[in-house]
C-alpha positions as CSV (number, residue, x, y, z in Angstrom):
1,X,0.0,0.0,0.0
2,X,2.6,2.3,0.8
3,X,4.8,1.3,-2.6
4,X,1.4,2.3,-4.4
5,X,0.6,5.8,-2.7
6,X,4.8,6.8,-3.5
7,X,4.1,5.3,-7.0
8,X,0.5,7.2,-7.4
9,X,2.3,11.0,-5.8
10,X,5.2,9.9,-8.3
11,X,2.9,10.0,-11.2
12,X,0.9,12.8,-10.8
13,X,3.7,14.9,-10.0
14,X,4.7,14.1,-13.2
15,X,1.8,15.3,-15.3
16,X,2.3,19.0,-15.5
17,X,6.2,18.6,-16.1
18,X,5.7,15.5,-18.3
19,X,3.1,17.4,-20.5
20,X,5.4,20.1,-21.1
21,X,8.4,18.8,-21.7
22,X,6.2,16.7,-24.6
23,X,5.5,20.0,-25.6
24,X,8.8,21.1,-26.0
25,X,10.2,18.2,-27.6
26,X,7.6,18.7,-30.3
27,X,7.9,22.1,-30.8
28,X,11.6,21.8,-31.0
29,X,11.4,19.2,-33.5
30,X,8.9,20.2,-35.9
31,X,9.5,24.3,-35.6
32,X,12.1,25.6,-38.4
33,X,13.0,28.8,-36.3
34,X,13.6,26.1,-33.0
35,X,15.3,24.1,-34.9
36,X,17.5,26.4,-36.0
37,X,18.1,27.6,-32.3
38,X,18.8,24.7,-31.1
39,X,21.4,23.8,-33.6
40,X,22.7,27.3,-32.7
41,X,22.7,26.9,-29.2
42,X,25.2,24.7,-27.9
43,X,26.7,24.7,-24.2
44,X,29.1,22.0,-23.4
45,X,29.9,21.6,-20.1
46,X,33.1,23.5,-18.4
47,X,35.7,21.2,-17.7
48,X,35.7,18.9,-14.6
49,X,38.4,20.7,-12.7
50,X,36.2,24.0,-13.0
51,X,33.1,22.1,-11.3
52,X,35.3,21.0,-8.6
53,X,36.9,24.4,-8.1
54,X,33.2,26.0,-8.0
55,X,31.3,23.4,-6.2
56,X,33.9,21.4,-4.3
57,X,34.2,23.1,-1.2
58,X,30.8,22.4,-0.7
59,X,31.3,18.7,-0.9
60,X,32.0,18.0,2.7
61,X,29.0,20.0,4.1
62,X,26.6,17.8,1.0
63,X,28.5,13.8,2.8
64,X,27.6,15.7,6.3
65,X,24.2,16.8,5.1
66,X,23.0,12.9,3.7
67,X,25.0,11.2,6.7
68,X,22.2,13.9,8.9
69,X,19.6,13.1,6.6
70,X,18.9,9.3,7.6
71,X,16.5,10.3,9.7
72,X,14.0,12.4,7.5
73,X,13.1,8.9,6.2
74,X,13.9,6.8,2.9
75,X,11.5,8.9,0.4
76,X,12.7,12.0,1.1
77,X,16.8,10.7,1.4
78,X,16.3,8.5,-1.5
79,X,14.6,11.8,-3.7
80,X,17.6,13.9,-2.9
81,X,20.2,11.1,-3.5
82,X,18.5,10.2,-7.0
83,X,18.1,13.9,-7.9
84,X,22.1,14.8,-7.1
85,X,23.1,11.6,-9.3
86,X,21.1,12.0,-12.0
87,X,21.8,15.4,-12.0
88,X,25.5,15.3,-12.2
89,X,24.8,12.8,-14.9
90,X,23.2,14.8,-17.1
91,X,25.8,17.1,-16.9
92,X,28.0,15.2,-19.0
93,X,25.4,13.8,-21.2
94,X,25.6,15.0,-24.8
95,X,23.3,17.5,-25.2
96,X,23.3,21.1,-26.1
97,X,22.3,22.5,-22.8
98,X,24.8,20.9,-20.7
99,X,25.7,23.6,-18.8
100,X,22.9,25.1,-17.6
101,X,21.8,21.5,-15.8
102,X,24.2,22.6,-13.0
103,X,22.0,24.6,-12.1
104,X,19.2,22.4,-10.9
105,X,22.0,20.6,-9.2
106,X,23.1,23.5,-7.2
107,X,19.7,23.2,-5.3
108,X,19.9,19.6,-3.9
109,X,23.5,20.5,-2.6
110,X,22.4,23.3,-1.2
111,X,19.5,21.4,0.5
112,X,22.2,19.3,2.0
113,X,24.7,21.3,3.0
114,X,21.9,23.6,4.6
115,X,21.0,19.8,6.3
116,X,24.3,19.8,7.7
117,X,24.5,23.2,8.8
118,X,21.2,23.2,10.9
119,X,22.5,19.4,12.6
120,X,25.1,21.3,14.3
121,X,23.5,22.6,17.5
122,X,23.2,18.5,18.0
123,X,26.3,17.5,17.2
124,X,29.1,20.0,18.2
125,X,28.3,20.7,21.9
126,X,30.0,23.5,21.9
127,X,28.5,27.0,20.9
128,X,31.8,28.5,20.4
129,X,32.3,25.5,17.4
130,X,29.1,25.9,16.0
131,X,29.4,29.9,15.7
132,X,33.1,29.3,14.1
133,X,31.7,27.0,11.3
134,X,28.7,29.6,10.9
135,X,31.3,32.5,10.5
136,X,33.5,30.2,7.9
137,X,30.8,29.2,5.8
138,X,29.8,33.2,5.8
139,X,33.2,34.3,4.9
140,X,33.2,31.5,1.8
141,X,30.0,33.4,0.4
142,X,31.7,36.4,-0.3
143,X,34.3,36.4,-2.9
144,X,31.7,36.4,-5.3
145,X,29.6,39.0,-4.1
146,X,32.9,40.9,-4.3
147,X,33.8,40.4,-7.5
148,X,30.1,41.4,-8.2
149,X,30.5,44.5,-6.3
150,X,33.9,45.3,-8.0
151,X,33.2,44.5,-11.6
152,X,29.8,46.9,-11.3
153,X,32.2,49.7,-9.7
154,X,34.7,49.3,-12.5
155,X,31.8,49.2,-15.1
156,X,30.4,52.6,-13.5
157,X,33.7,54.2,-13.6
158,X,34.6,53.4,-17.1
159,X,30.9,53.9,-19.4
160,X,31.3,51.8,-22.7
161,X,29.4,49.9,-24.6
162,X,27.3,47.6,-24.2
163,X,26.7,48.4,-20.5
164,X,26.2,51.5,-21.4
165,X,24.1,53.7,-24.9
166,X,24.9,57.1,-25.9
167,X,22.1,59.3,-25.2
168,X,22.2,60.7,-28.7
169,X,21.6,57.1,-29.8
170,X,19.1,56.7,-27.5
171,X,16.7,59.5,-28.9
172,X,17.4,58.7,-32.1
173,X,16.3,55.0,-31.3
174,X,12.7,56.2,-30.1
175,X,12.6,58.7,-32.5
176,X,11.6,55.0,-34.6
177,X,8.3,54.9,-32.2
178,X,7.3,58.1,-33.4
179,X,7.0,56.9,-37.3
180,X,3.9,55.1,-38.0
181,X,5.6,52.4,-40.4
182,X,8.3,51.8,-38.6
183,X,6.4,49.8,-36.1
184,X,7.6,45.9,-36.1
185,X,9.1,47.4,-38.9
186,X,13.0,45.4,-40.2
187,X,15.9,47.7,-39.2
188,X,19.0,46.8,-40.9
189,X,22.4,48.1,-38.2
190,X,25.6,46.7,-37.4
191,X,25.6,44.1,-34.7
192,X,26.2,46.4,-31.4
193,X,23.7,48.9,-33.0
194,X,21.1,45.7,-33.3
195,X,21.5,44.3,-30.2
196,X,20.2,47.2,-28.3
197,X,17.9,49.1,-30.5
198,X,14.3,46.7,-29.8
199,X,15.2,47.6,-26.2
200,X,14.5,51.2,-27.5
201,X,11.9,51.0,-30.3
202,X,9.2,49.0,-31.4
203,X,11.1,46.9,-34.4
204,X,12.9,44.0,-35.7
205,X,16.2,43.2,-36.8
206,X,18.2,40.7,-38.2
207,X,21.1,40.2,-36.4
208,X,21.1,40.1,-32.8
209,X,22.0,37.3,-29.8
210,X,24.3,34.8,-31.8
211,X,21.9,31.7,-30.8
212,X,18.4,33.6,-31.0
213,X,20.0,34.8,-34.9
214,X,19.6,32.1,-37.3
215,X,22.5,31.5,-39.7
216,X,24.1,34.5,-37.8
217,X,27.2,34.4,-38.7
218,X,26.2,34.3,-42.2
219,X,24.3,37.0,-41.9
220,X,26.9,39.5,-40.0
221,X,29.4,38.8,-42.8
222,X,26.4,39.9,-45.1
223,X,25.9,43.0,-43.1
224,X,29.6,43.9,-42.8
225,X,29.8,44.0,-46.9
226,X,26.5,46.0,-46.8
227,X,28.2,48.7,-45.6
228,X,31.6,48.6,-47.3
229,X,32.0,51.2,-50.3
230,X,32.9,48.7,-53.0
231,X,29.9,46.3,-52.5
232,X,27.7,45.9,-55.6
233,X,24.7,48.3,-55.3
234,X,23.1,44.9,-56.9
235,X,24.0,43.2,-53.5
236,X,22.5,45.8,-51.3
237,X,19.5,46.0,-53.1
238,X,19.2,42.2,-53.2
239,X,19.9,41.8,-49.3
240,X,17.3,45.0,-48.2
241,X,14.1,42.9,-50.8
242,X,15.6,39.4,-49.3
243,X,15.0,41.0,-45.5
244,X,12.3,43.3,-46.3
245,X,14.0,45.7,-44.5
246,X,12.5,49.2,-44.0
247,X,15.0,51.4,-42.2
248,X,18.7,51.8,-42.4
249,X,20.9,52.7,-39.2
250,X,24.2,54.5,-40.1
251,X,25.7,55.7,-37.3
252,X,29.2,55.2,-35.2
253,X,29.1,51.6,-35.3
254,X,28.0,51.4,-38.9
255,X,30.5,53.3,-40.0
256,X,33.2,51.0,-38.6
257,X,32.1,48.4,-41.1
258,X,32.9,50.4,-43.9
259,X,33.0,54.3,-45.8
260,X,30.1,53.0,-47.8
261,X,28.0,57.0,-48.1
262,X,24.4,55.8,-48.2
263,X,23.4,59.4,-49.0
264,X,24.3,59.1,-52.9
265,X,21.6,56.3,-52.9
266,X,18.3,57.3,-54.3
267,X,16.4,55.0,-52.8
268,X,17.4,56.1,-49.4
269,X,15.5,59.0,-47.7
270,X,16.9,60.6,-44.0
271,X,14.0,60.6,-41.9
272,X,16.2,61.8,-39.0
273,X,19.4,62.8,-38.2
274,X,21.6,64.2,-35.2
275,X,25.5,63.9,-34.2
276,X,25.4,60.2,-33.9
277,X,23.5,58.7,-36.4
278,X,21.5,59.0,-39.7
279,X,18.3,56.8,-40.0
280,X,17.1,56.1,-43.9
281,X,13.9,55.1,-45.2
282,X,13.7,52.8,-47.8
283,X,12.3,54.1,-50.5
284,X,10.9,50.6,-53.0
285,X,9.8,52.7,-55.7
286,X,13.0,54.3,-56.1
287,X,15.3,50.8,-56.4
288,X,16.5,49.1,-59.3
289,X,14.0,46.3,-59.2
């Protein structure tokens, strides 16, 4: 009877997260755009000496917290155990999320290390012990919170992209909202420009993210020519009917790319312009073809 009611909680436990993750499989297999991302989106996992160098010093506090555990009962002890094995299992199984399954790991040694922590009243008789290991296993929590603190400091003293946008940028980025067409409209910009302008404006571009940009490397290499003076006129024409692309970003970071003058194009009109940047409409009518 008991076997049963663990087998029947198993099981419906398992509906919600079993439904989804059917879900998922099928959307990842039968969606082109998924597809793509996953293909794109690959994390192996860190090498084994960086696991032990991040996680190991909590190992002794996990072997204290499941030697304390034997008396929450089997279930629970047995839940954690399976949970930490098959989770540092699936670390090294080969798929493309590897990596970010240490995450869900990181909670069942937490769980026993906090175990282990909250046995000690019962077995260190002395308070002066107990408030030593407390004060140790406080100390070992802040290097990172440090570094955390330091590398926000540094980042605050030193404003650069992509922590940080121009203002000029900015307002010429919402400037976009205030165009009619230009909503959900294709922006073509150089990567950096990409990256942050939906953040500013209601649009879409084509490169962004590496994994959420299908064939993005393709497509930056594309971009990069765009904007180089000896490209084909043919070729930019061809890549803004391919994308459908509506507005053309020539700013700081476009101008990297290449001296490509997109003012000598007819088919390009300013619609605004400041010290940063110059944002073109595409004129159809106006093209080759």
């Amino acid at each position: 009877a008991k076997l049963k009611a663990v087998i029947l909680s198993v099981v419906w436990a398992s509906c919600l997260p079993l439904a989804l993750l059917i879900y998922t499989a099928y959307s990842f297999l039968t969606d082109p755009y998924l597809k793509i991302w996953a293909a794109q989106n690959r994390l192996p996992p860190a090498p084994i000496s960086l696991y032990f160098l991040s996680y190991g010093w909590l190992f002794p506090l996990v072997i204290g917290g499941i030697v304390q555990s034997r008396d929450w009962g089997n279930e629970r002890l047995t839940l954690l155990l399976a949970w930490l094995v098959t989770g540092m299992g699936l670390i090294f199984t080969p798929i493309t999320i590897q990596r970010r399954l240490i995450e869900g790991v990181w909670i069942v040694l937490v769980l026993l290390a906090m175990r282990f922590v909250e046995s000690l009243h019962r077995i260190a008789r002395q308070q002066k012990f107990q408030r030593l290991v407390v004060f140790l296993l406080f100390l070992l929590t802040l290097p990172s919170s440090i570094l955390l603190v330091i590398g926000g400091i540094q980042s605050a003293l030193t404003p650069k992209t992509p922590i940080f946008v121009s203002y000029r940028d900015t307002i010429g980025y919402e400037t976009l909202n205030q165009f009619q067409k230009a909503k959900d409209a294709v922006i073509l910009a150089s990567y950096e420009t990409s990256n942050v302008l939906p953040a500013y404006a209601f649009v879409r571009v084509i490169s962004g993210h590496g994994p959420e940009s299908p064939s993005g490397e393709t497509v930056l290499k594309d971009i990069r020519k765009f904007y180089q003076a000896q490209t084909p006129s043919e070729f930019r024409q061809d890549f803004i009917q391919r994308y459908q692309i509506q507005y053309i970003v020539w700013g700081d970071n476009e101008r990297k790319l290449g001296d490509w003058q997109p003012r000598l194009e007819d088919y390009l009109i300013p619609v605004y312009e400041n010290e940063s940047l110059v944002i073109f409409e595409v004129d159809r009518a106006k093209m080759d073809y």
